[in-house]
Residue frames as qw, qx, qy, qz and C-alpha x, y, z in Angstrom:
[[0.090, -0.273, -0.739, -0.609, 18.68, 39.51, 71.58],
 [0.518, -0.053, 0.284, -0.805, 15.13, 41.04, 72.31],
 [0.264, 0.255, 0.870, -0.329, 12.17, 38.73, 73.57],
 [0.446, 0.093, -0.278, -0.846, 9.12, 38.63, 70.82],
 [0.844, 0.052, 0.378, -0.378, 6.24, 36.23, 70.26],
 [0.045, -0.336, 0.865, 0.370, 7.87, 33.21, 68.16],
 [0.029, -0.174, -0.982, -0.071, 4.29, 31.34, 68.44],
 [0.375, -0.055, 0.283, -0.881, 0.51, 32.46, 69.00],
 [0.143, -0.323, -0.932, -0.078, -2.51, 30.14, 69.20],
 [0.301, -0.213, 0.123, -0.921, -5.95, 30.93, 70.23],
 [0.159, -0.178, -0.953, -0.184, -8.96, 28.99, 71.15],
 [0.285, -0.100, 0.012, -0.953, -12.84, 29.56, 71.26],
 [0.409, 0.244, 0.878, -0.037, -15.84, 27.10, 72.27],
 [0.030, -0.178, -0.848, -0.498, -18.10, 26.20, 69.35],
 [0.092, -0.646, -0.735, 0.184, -21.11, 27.60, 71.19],
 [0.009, -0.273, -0.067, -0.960, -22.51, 30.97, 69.55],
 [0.012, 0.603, 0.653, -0.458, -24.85, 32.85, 71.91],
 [0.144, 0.541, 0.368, 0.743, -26.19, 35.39, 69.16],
 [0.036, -0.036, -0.419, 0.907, -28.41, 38.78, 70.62],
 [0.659, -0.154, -0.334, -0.656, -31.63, 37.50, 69.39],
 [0.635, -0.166, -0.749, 0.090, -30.76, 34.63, 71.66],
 [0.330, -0.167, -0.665, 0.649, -30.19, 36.77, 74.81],
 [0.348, -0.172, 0.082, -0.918, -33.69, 38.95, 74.00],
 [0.726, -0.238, -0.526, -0.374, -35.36, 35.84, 74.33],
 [0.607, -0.474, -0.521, 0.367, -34.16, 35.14, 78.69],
 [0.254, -0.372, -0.240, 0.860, -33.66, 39.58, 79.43],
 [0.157, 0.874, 0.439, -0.139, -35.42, 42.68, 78.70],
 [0.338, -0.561, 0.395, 0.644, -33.15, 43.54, 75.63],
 [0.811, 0.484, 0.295, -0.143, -32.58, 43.79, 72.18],
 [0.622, -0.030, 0.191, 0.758, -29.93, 43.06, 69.70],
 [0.231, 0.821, 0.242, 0.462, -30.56, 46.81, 68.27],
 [0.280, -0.838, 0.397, -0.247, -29.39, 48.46, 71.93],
 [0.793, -0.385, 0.302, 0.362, -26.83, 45.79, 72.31],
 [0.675, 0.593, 0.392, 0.199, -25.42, 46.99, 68.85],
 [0.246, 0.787, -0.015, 0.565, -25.50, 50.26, 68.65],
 [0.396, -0.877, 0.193, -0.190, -23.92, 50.99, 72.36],
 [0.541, -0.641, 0.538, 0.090, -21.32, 48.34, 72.67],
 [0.403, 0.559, -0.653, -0.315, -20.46, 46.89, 68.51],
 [0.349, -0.191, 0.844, -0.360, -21.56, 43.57, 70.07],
 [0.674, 0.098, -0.271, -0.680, -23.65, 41.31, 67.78],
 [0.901, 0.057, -0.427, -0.059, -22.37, 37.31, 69.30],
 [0.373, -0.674, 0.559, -0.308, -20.53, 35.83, 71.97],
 [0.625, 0.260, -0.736, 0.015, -18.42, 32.29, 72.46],
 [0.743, -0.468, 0.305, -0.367, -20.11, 30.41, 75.81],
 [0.232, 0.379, -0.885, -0.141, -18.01, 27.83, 76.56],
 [0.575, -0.383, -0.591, -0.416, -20.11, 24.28, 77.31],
 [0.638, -0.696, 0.164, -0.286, -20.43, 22.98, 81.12],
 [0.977, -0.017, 0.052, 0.206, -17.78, 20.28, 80.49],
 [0.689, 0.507, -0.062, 0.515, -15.49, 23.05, 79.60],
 [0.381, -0.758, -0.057, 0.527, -13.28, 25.19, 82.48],
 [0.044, 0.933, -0.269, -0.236, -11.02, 27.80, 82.01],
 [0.403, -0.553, 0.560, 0.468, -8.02, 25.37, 81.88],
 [0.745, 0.242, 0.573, 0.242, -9.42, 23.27, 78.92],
 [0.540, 0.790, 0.288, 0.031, -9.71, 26.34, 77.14],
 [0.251, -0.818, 0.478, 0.199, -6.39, 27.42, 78.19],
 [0.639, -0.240, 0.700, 0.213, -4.92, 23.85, 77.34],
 [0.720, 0.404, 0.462, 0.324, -5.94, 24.13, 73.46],
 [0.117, 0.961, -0.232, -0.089, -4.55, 27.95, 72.95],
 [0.488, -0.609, 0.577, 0.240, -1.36, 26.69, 74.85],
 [0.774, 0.090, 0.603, 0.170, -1.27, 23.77, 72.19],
 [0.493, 0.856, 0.133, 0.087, -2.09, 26.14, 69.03],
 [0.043, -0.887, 0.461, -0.007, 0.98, 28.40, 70.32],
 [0.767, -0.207, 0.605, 0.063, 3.11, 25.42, 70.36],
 [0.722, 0.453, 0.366, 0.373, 2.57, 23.94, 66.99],
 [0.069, 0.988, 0.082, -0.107, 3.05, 27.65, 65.91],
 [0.459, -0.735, 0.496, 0.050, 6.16, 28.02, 67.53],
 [0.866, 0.331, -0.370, -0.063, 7.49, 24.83, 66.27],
 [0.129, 0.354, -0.797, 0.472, 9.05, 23.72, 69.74],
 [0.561, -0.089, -0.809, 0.150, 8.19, 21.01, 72.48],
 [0.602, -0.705, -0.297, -0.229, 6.30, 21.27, 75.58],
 [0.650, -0.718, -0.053, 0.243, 9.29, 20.57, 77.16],
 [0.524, 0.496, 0.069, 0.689, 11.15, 23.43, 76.00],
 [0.313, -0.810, -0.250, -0.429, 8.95, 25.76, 77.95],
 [0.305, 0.046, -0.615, 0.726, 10.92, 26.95, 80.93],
 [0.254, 0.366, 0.498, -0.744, 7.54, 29.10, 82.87],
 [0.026, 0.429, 0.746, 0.509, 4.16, 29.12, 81.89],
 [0.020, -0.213, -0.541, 0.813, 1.74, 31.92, 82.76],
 [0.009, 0.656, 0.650, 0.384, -1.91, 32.30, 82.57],
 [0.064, -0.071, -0.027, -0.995, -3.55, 35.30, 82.57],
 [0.473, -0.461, -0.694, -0.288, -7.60, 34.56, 84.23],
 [0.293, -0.214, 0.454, -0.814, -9.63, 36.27, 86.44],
 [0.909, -0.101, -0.005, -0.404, -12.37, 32.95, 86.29],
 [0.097, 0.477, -0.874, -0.015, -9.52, 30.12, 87.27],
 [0.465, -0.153, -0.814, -0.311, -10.95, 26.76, 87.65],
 [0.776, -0.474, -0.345, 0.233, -10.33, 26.60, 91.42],
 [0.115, -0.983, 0.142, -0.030, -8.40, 28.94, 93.39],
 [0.127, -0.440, 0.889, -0.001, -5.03, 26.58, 93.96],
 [0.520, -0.327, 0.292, 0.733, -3.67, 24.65, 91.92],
 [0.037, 0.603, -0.246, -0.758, -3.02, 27.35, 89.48],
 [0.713, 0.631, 0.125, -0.278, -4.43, 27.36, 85.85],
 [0.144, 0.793, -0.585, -0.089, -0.85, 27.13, 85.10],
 [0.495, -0.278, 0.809, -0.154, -0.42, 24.06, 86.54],
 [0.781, 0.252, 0.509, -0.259, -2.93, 22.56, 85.19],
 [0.679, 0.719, -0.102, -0.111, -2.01, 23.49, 81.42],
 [0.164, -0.719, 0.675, 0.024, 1.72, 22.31, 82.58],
 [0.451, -0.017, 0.890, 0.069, 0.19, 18.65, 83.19],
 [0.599, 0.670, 0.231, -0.373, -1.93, 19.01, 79.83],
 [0.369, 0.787, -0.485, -0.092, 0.87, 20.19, 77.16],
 [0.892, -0.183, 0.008, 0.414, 3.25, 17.50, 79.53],
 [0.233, 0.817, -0.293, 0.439, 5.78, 20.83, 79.90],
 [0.844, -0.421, -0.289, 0.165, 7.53, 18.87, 82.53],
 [0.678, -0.393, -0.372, 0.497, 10.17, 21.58, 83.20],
 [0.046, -0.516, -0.283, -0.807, 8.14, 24.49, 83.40],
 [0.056, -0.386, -0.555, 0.735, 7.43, 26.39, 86.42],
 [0.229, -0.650, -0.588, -0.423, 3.58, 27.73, 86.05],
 [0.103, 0.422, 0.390, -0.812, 1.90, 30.82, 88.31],
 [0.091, 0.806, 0.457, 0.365, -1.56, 32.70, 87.03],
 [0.042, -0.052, -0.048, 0.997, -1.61, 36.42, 87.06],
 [0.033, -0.665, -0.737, 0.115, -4.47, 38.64, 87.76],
 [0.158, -0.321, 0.073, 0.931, -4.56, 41.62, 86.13],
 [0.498, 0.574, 0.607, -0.232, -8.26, 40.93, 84.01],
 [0.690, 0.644, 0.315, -0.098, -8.90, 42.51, 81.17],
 [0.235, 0.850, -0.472, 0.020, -4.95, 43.97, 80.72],
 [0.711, -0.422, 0.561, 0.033, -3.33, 40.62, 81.98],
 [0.890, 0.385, -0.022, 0.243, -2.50, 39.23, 78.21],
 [0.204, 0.907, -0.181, 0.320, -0.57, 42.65, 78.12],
 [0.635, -0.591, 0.450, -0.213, 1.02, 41.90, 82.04],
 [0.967, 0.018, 0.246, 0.056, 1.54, 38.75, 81.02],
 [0.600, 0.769, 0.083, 0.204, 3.82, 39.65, 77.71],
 [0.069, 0.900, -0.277, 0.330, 5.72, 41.86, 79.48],
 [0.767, -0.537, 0.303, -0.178, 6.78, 39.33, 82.21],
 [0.951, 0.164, 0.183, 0.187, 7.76, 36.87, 79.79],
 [0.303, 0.888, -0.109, 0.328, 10.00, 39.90, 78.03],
 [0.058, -0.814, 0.489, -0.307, 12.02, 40.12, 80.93],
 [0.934, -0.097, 0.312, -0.145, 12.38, 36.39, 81.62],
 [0.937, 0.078, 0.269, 0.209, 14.11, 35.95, 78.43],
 [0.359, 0.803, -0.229, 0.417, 16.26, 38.89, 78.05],
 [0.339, -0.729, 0.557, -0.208, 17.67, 37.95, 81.11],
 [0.166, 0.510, -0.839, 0.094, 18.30, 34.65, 80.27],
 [0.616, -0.077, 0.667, -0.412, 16.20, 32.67, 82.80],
 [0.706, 0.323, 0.535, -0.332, 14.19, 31.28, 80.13],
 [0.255, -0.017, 0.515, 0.818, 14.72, 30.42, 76.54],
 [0.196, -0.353, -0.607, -0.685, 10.96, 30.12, 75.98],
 [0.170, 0.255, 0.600, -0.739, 7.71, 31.41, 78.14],
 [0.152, -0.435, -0.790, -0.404, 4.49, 30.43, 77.54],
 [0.302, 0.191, 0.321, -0.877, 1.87, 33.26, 77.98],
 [0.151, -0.354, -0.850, -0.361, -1.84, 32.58, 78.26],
 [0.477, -0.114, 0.183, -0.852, -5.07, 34.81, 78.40],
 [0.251, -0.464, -0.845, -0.088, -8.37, 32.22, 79.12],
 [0.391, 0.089, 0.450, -0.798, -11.64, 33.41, 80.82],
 [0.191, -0.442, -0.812, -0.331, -15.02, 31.62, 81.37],
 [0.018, -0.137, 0.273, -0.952, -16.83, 34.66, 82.35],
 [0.609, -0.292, -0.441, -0.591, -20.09, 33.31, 81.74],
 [0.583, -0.222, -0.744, 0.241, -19.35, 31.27, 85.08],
 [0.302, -0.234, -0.441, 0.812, -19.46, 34.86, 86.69],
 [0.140, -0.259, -0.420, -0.858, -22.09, 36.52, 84.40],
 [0.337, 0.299, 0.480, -0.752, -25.27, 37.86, 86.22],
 [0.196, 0.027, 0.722, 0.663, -27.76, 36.87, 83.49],
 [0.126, -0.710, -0.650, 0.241, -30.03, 38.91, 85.02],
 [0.062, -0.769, 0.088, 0.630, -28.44, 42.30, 84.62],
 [0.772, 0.497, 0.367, 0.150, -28.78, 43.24, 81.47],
 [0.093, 0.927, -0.363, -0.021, -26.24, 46.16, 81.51],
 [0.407, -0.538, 0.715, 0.183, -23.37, 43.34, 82.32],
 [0.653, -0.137, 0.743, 0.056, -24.39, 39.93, 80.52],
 [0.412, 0.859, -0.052, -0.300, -24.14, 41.47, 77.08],
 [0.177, 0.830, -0.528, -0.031, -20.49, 42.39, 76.81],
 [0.128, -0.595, 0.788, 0.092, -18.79, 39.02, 77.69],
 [0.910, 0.294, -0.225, -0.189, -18.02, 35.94, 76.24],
 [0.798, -0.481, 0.356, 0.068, -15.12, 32.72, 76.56],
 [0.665, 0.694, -0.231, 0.151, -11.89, 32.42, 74.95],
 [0.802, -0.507, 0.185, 0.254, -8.58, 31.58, 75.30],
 [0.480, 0.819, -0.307, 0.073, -5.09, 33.25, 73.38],
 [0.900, -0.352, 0.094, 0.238, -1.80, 31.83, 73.89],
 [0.155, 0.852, -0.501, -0.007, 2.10, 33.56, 72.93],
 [0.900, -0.230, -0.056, 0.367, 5.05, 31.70, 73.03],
 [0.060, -0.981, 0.185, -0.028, 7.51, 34.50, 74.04],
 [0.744, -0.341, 0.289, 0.496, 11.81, 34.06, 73.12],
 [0.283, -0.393, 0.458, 0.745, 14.40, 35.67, 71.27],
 [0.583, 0.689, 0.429, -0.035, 14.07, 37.20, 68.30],
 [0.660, 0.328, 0.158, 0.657, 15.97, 38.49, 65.01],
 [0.374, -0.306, -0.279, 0.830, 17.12, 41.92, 65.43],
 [0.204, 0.066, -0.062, -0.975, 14.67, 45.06, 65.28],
 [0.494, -0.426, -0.673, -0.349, 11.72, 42.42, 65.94],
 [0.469, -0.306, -0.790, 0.248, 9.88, 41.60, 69.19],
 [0.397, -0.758, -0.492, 0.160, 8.90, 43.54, 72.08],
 [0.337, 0.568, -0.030, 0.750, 9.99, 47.54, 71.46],
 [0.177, 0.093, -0.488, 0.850, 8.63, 48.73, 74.73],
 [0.424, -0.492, -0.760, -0.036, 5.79, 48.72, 77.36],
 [0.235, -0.423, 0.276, -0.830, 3.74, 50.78, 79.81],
 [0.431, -0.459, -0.750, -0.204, 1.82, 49.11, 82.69],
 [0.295, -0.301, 0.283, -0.862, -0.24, 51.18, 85.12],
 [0.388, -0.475, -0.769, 0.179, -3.01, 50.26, 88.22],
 [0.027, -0.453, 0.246, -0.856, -5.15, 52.27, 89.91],
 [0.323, -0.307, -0.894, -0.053, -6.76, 50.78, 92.99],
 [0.040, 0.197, 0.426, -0.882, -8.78, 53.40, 93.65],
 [0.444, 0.226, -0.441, -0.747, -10.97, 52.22, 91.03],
 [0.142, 0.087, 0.977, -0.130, -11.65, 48.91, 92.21],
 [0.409, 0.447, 0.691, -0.394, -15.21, 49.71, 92.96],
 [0.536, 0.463, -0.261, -0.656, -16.25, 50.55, 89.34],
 [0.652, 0.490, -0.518, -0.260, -15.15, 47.06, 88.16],
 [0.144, -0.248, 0.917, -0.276, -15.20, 43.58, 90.53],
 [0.558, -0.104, -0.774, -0.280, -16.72, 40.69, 91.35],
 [0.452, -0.513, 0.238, -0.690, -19.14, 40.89, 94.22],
 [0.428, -0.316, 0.769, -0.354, -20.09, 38.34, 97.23],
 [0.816, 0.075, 0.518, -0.245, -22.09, 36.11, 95.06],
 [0.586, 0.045, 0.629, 0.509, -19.42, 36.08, 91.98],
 [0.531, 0.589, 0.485, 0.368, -20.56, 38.21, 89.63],
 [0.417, 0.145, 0.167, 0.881, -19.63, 41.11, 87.92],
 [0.069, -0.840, -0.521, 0.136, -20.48, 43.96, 88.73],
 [0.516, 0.195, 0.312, 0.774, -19.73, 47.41, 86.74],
 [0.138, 0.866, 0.098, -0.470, -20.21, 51.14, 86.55],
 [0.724, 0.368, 0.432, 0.393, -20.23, 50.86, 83.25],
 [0.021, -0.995, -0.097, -0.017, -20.30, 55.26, 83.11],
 [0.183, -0.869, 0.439, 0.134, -16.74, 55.52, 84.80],
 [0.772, 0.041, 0.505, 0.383, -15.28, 52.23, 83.04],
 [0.582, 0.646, 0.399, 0.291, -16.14, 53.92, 80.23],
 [0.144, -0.973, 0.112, 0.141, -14.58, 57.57, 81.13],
 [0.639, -0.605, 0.457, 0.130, -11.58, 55.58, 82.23],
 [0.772, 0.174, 0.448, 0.417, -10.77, 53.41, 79.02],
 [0.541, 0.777, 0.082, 0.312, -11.36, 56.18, 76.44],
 [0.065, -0.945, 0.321, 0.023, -8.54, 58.63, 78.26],
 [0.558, -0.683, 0.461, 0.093, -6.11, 55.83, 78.95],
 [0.782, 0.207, 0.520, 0.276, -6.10, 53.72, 75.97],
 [0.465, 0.833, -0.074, 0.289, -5.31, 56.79, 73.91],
 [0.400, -0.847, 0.328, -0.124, -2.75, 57.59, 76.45],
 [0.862, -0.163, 0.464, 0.121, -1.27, 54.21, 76.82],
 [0.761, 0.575, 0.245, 0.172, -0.84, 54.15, 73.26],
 [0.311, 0.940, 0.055, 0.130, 1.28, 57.06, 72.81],
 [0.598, -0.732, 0.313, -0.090, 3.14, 56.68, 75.39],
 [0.824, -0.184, 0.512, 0.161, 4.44, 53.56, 74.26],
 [0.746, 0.518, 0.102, 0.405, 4.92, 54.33, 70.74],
 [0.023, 0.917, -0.374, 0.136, 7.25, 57.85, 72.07],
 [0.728, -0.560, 0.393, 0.046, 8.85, 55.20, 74.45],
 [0.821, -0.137, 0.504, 0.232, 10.17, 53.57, 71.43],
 [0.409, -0.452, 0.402, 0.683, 10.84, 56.22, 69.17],
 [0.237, 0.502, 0.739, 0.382, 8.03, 56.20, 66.90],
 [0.314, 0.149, 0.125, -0.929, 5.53, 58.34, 66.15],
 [0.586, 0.204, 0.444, -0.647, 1.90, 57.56, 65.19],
 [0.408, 0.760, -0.385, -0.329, 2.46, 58.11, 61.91],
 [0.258, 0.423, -0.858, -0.138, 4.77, 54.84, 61.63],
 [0.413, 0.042, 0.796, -0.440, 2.10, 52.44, 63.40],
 [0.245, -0.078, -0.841, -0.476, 0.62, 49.26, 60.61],
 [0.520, -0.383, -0.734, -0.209, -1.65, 47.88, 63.33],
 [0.199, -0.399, 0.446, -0.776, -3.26, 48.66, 66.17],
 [0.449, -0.015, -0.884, 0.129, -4.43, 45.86, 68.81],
 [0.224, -0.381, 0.295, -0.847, -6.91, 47.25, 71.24],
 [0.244, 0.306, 0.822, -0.413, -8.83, 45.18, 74.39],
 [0.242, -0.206, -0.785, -0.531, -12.21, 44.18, 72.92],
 [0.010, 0.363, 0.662, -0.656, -14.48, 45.86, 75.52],
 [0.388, 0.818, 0.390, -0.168, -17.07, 48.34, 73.09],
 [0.546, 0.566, 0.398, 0.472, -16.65, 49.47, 69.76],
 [0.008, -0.991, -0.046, -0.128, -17.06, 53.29, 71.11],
 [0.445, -0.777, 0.318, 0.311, -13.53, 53.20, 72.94],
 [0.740, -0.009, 0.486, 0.464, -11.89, 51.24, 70.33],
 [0.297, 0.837, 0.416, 0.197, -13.08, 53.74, 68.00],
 [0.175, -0.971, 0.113, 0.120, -11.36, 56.75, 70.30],
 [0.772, -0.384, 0.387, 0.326, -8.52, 54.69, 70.42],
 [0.575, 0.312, 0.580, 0.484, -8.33, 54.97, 66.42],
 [0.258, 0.852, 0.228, 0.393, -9.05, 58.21, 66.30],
 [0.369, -0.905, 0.133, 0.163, -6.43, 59.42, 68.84],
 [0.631, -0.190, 0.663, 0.354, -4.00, 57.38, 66.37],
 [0.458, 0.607, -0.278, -0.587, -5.32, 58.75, 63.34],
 [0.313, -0.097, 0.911, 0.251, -5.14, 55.08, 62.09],
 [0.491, 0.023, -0.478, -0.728, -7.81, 54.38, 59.01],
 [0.844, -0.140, 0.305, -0.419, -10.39, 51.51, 60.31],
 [0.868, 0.317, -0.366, 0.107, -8.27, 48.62, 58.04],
 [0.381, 0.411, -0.632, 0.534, -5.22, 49.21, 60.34],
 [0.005, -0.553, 0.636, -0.538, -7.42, 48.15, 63.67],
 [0.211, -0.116, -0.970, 0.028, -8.27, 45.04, 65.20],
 [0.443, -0.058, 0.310, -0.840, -12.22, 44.86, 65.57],
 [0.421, -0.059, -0.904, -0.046, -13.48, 41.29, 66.40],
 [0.264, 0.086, 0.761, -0.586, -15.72, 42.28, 69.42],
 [0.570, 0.031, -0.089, -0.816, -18.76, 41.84, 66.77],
 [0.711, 0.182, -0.662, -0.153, -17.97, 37.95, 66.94],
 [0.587, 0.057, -0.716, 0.373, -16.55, 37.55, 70.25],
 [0.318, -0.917, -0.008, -0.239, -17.71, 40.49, 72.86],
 [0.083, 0.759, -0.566, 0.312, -15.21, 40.84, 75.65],
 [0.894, 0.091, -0.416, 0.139, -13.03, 38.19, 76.64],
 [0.638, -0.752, 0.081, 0.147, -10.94, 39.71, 79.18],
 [0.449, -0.643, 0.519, 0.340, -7.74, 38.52, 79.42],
 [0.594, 0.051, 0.660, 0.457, -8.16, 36.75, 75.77],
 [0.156, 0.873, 0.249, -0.390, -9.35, 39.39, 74.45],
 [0.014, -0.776, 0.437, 0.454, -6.13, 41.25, 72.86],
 [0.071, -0.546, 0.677, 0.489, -4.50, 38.43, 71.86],
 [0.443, 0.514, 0.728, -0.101, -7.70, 36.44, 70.19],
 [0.313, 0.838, -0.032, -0.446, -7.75, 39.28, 68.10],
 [0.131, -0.597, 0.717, 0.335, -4.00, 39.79, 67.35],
 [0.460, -0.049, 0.882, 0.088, -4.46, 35.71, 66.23],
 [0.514, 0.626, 0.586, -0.011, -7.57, 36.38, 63.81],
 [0.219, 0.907, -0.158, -0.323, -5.70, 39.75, 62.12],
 [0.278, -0.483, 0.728, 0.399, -2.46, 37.37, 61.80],
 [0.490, 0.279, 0.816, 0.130, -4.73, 34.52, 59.77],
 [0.221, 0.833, 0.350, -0.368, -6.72, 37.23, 58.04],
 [0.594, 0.477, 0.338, 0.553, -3.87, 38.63, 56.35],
 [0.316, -0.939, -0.131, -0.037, -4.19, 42.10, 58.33],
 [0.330, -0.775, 0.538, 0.043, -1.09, 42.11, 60.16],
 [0.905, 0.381, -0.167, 0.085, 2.02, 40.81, 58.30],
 [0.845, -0.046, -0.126, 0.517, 5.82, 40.27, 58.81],
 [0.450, 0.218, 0.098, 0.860, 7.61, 43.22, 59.88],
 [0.479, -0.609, -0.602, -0.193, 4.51, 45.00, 60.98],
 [0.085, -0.121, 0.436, -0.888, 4.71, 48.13, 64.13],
 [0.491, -0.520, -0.677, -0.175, 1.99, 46.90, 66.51],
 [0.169, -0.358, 0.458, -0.796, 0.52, 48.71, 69.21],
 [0.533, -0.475, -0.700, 0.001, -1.43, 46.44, 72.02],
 [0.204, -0.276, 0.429, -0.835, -2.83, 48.63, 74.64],
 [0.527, -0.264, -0.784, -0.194, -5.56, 47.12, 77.21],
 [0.236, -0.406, 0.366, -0.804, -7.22, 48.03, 80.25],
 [0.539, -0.272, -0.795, -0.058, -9.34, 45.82, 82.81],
 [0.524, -0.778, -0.229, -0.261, -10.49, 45.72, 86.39],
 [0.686, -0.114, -0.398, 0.599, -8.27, 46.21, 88.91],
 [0.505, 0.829, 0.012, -0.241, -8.49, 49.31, 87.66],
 [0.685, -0.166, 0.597, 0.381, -5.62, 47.96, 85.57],
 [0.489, 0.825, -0.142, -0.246, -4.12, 49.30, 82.10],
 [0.600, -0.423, 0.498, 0.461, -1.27, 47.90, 80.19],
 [0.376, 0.870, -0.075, -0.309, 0.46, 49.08, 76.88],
 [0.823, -0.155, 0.419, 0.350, 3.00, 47.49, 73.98],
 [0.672, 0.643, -0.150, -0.337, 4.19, 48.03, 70.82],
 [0.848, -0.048, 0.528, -0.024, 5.51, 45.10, 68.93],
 [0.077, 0.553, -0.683, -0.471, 7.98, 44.78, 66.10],
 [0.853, 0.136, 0.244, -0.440, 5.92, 41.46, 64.49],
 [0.891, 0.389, -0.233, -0.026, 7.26, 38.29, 63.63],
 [0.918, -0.286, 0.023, 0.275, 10.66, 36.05, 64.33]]
């Protein structure tokens, strides 16, 4: 049987940081935060909240979802460039949280393409057996890394947390077929410098997404035998409105058929994709049965591509 998502959850903190809020501590306004990057709010999580907590109520959402038991969960993986602590793993933590007592846990690090990374891991976990179920999780508190001084950076991101529960599915569902790519000659456009914070050439990020995320895309639907033409939804990293845009227009998709939540959420990173994905499912958007394409890109330079057969 192929590996699909059987569960999805999401979670977001309750704090909205609007762009009338951030012209009032930078030399900005919500008009050029708008019109350059489709950005109009952001979710801060509080100080009481880390990465795992926000990890630990996705994980939970996917769960109920899912309709199975913590300790079903054979591996859990998060997906966070802002972990709480470097060791023990965000994984962990959300292991002793849920009470998945026999679940092995690692984080990945693959930023803003790590849901994607993630996804794919699980995919080959349980087509081989190892696992029945894998529990994938994007989280970031970027704001812990946010310069809020630079106004070119502390725009675009925000905190969130998505969660999968990846296993078996009915036939012609689930995971149809994947691209992931890395270039680390790109590093320096897109890291996190000596005093933590991000730090971006936003110019060649930008070069970089629009070619690859159309790329990606294709790629993956040929991989699986499609064409464009047969694609319901399209799932694209929440990074600016302008790439997502290319993305949709290298897909010839109509604007109804793609996921565009960065006006609520800016970029999330790793939760990014599947925060969407989670608000298109509730929405009514994306239904049973469904050809999904998730494509995503991040720092690393880092790029990762799906397409998805939706539902159990």
């Amino acid at each position: 049987m192929a590996a699909g998502l059987v569960g999805i959850g999401r979670y977001v903190p309750e704090k909205i940081v609007t762009n009338a809020d951030l012209e009032k501590i930078m030399d900005t306004s919500d008009e050029w935060i708008r019109t350059r990057t489709g950005i109009e709010e952001r979710r801060i999580a509080g100080d009481d909240e880390n990465t795992s907590d926000l990890a630990y109520k996705a994980a939970e959402a996917a769960l109920k979802d899912a309709g199975i038991t913590a300790d079903q969960v054979g591996l859990i993986l998060v997906n966070t460039v802002t972990p709480d602590q470097p060791f023990p793993s965000v994984a962990c933590m959300v292991q002793e949280k849920i009470g998945a007592k026999n679940a092995a846990a690692m984080d990945q690090a693959a930023a803003c393409a790590g849901y994607i990374y993630g996804l794919v891991t699980a995919k080959h976990f349980v087509e081989a057996g190892t696992y029945d179920y894998v529990l994938v999780v994007g989280v970031e508190k970027l704001s812990k890394i946010t310069d809020w001084s630079d106004r070119n950076t502390a725009v675009l991101f925000g905190d969130g947390a998505c969660a999968a529960v990846v296993g078996n599915v009915s036939e012609g569902k689930g995971i149809l077929s994947f691209e992931l790519g890395a270039d680390g000659t790109g590093g320096k456009h897109l890291y996190q410098d000596e005093e933590d914070h991000i730090v971006m050439n936003g110019r060649e990020v930008f070069k970089f997404a629009v070619r690859q995320m159309g790329e990606s895309a294709i790629n993956v639907i040929e991989k699986a035998g499609y064409t464009k033409e047969d694609v319901d939804f399209l799932i694209p990293h929440q990074a600016n409105i302008r790439i997502i845009e290319s993305a949709r227009k290298r897909l010839e998709l109509p604007e109804e058929k793609v996921a565009t939540v960065i006006s609520k959420y800016g970029n999330t990173s790793a939760a990014s994709i599947g925060n969407a994905m989670v608000e298109c499912v509730e929405n009514g958007q994306i239904k049973d049965g469904d050809l999904l394409v998730l494509v995503g890109f991040g720092g690393g330079l880092t790029w990762g591509a799906l397409t998805l057969r939706y539902g159990k």
